[in-house]
C-alpha positions as CSV (number, residue, x, y, z in Angstrom):
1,X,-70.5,38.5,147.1
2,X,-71.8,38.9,150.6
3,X,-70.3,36.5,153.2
4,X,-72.7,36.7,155.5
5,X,-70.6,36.6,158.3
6,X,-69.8,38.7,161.2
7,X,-67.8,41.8,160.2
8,X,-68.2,41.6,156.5
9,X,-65.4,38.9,156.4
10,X,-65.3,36.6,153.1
11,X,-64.8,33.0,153.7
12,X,-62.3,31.0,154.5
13,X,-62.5,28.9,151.5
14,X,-59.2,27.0,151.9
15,X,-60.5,25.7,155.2
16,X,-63.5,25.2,153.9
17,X,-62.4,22.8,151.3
18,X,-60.7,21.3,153.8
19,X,-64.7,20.6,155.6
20,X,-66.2,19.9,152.3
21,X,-63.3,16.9,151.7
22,X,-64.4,15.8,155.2
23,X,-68.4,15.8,154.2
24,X,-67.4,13.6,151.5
25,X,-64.6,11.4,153.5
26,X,-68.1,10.5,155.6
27,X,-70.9,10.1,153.2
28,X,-73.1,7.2,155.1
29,X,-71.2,7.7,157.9
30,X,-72.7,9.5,161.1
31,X,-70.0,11.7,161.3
32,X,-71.1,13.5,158.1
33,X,-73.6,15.8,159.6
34,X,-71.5,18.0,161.7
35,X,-69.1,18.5,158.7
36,X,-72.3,19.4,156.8
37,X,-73.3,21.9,158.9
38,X,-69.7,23.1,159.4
39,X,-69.6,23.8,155.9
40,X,-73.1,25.7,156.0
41,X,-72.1,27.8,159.1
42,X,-68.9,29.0,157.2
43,X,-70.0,29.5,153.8
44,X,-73.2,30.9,154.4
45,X,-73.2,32.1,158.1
46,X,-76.3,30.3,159.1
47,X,-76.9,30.0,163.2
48,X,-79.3,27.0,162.7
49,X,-79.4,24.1,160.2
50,X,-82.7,21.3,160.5
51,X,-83.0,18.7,157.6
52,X,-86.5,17.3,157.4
53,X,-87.4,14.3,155.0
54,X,-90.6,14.5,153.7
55,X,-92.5,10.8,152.2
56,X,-95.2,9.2,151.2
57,X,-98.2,9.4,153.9
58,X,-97.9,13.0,154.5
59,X,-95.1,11.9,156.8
60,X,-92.2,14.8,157.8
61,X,-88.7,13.2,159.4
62,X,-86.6,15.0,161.6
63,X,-82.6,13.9,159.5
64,X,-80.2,16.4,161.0
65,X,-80.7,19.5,163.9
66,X,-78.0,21.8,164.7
67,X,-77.8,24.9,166.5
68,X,-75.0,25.3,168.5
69,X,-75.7,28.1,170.7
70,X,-79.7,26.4,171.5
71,X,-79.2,22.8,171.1
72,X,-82.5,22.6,172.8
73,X,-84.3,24.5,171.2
74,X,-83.8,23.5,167.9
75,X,-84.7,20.2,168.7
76,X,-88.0,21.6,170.1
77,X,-88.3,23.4,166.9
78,X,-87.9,20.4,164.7
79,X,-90.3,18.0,166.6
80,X,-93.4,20.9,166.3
81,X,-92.3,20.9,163.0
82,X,-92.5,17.3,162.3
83,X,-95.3,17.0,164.3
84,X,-97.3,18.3,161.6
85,X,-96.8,22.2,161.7
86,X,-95.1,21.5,158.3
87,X,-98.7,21.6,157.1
88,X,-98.4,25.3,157.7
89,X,-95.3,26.1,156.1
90,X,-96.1,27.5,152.4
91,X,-93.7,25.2,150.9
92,X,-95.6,22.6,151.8
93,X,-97.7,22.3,148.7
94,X,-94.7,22.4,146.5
95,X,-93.3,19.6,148.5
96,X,-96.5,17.1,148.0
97,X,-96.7,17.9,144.3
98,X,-92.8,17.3,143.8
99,X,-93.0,13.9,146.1
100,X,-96.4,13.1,143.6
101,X,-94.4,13.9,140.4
102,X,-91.8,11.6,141.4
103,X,-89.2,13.2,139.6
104,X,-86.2,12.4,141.7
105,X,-83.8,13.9,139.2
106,X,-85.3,17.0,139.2
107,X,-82.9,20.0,140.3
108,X,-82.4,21.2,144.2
109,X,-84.6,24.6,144.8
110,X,-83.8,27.6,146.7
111,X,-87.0,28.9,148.5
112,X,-86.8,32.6,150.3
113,X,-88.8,32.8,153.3
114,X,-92.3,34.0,151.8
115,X,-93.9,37.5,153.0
116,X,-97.2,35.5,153.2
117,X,-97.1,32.8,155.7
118,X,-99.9,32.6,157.8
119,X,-99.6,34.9,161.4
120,X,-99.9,31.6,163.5
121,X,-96.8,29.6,161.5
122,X,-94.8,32.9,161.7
123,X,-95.6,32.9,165.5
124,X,-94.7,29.5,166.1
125,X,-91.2,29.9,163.9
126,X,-90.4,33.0,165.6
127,X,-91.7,32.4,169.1
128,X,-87.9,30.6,169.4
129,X,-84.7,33.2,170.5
130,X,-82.6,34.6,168.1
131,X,-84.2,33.3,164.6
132,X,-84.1,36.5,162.2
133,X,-84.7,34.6,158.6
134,X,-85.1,31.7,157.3
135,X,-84.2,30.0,153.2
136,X,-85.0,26.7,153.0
137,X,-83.2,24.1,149.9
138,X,-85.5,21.7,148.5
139,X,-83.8,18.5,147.1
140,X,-86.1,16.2,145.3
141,X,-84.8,12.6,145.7
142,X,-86.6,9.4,144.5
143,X,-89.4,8.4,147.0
144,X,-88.6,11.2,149.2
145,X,-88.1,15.2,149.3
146,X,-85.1,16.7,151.4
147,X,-86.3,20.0,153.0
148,X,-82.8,21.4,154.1
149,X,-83.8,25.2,156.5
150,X,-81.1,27.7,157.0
151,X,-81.8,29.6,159.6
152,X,-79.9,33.8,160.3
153,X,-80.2,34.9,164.1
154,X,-80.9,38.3,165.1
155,X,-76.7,40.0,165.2
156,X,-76.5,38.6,161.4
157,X,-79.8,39.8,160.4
158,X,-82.2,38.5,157.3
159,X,-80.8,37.3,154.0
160,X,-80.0,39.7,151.7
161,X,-80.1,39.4,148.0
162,X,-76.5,38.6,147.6
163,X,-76.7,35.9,150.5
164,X,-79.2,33.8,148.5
165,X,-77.5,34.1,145.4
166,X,-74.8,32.6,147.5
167,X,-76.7,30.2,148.9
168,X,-78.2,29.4,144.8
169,X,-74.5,28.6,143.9
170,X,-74.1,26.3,146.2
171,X,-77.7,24.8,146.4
172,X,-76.4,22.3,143.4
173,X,-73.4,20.8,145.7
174,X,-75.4,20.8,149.1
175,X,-78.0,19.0,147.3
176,X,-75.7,16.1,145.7
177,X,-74.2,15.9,149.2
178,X,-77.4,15.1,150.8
179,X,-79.1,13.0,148.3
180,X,-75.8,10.5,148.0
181,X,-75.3,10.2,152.0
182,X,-78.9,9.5,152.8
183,X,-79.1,7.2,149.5
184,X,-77.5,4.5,151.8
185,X,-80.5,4.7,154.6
186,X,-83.2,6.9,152.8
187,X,-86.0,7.6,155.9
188,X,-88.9,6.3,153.8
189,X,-87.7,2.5,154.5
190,X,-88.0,3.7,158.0
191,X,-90.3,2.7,160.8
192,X,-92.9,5.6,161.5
193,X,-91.8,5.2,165.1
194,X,-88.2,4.2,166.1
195,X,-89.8,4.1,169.8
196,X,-91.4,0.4,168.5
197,X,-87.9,-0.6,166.6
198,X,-87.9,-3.8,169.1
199,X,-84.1,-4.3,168.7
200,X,-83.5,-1.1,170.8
201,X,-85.4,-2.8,173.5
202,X,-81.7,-4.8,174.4
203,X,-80.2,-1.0,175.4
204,X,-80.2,0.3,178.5
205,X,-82.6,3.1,178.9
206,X,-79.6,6.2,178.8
207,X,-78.4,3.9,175.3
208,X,-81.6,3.8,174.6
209,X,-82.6,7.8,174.4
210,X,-79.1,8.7,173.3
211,X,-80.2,6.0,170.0
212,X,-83.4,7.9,170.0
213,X,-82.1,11.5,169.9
214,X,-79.7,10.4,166.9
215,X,-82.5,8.3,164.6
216,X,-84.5,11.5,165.0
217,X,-81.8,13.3,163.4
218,X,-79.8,15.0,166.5
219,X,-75.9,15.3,165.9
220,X,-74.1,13.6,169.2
221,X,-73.4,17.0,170.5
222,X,-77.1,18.1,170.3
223,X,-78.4,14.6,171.6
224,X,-75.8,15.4,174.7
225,X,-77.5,18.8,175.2
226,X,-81.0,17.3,175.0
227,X,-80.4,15.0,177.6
228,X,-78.2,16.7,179.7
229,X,-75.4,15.0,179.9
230,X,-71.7,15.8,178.9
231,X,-70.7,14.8,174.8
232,X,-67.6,12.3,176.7
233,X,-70.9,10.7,177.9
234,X,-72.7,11.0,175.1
235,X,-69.9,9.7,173.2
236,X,-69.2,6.2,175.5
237,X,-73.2,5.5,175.8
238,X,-73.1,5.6,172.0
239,X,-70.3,3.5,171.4
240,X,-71.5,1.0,174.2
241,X,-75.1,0.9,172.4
242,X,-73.7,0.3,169.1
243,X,-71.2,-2.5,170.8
244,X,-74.5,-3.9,171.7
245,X,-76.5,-4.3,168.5
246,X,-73.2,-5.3,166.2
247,X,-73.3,-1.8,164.4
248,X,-70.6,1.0,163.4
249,X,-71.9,3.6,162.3
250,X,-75.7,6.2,162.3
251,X,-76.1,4.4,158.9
252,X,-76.2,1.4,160.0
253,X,-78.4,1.8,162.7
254,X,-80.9,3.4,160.6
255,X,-80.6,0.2,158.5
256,X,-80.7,-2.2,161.6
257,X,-84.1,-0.4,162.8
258,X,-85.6,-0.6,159.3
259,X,-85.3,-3.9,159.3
260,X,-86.8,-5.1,162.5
C-alpha cells in the first residue's frame, strides 16, 4: 500500500499506535485534536487537516484547523470556508440531504476531490500555498454532519489510488474517533456566535481571543500562530482564562458557552 509519505517510506505503525492510544486517552479532552491530526499526518501524509461541523440552519463550524507549516493560513482557509464558501464545495448537497435524512448511524464516506468543481471554488481552494489535493471524510452523526478535509501539498503531490484506499480503511476508525469525542459537546448546542457567549466577557481581551481562536476550532499551537504570540504564552493565557471561568478542559468550555 502506498504510504504517502516522503521517500516511499511505510509507516511507523508501532508509534502510531502509540498516537492512536493517546487520541483515545483524550476523547472530550482538548488535547485530543493534536493527537488526531498526529495520527492523520503519519498514516496518511496529509500537510493540512480542517474539521467543519455542518447543522441545522445551513450553519458550517470551524471544529479543528491544523497545518503546521501555515498556521495562518489554514485558519484563513477555514473561516472563507465557514463563511459560506461551503455552498460551493460539491459535497455540499450530499451533506444537506444526509443532515435531512437524519440517519446518524449511517457509515463514514470517503469523498475524492471531484474533477467538476466550479473554476471560482477551485480558485479560492487553491489560491492558498502549497495545497496539491484534497479527500474529504464525511461522518454522519445525529443532528450534525462531520466534514473531516485532508489536504496533500505540492512535494507529496495528489492522492493516488492506493492513498485513498488507505485513507477508506481507516475512514471507519477516524470516523468513531470523531463522532465519540465531539458527542460530549456536539457544535449544534452551540451559540451561532461565541463572540456574544457573555461569560467570556469576565477575560481579559488576550484570554479572551486566545478562547476565541480555540471555540472556532484552532489547536493551541495554531491559536499562538494566529495571534502572534509564543505557544508558552499561549499556553499560560489559557490556563489563566480557564482558572477564571471554573473550567478544565476545550470540552468544557464548549459546554460553559452553550449554556450562557
Amino acid at each position: 500500500m502506498s504510504s504517502g509519505l516522503p521517500d516511499n517510506r511505510a509507516p511507523d505503525w508501532p508509534a502510531l499506535m502509540a498516537i492512536l492510544a493517546d487520541c483515545v486517552a483524550e476523547l472530550g479532552d482538548s488535547a485530543f485534536g493534536d493527537h488526531l491530526t498526529a495520527l492523520l499526518r503519519g498514516s496518511l501524509g496529509v500537510e493540512q487537516c480542517i474539521l467543519f461541523a455542518y447543522t441545522r440552519g445551513d450553519v458550517m463550524s470551524t471544529l479543528l484547523v491544523d497545518n503546521s507549516r501555515y498556521p495562518k493560513v489554514a485558519g484563513r482557509l477555514a473561516r472563507l470556508y465557514a463563511g459560506g464558501l461551503f455552498r460551493q464545495d460539491p459535497n455540499y448537497p450530499r451533506l444537506r440531504q444526509l443532515l435531512q435524512t437524519g440517519d446518524g448511524r449511517a457509515n463514514a464516506e470517503l469523498v475524492s476531490m471531484p474533477e467538476d468543481m466550479s473554476p471560482a471554488y477551485r480558485s479560492h481552494l487553491f489560491a492558498f500555498p502549497d495545497l496539491a489535493d484534497k479527500a474529504s471524510i464525511v461522518i454522519p452523526a445525529p443532528e450534525i454532519v462531520y466534514y473531516l478535509n485532508l489536504y496533500r501539498d505540492l512535494a507529496r503531490g495528489p492522492f493516488s489510488r492506493l492513498d485513498l484506499e488507505e485513507i477508506q480503511t481507516l475512514t471507519p476508525l477516524i470516523a468513531s474517533l470523531v463522532r465519540r469525542h465531539y458527542r460530549q459537546a456536539r457544535p449544534a448546542a452551540l451559540p451561532a456566535r461565541y463572540e456574544d457567549a457573555e461569560v467570556l466577557q469576565a477575560l481579559s481581551s488576550r484570554e479572551r481571543e486566545l478562547c476565541l481562536l480555540l471555540l472556532h476550532g484552532h489547536t493551541l499551537k495554531t491559536a499562538a500562530a494566529e495571534l502572534d504570540i509564543a505557544p508558552s504564552t499561549a499556553d499560560t493565557f489559557r490556563k489563566r482564562a480557564y482558572a477564571k471561568l471554573g473550567v478544565r478542559s476545550k470540552a468544557e468550555l464548549l459546554a460553559l458557552c452553550r449554556r450562557h
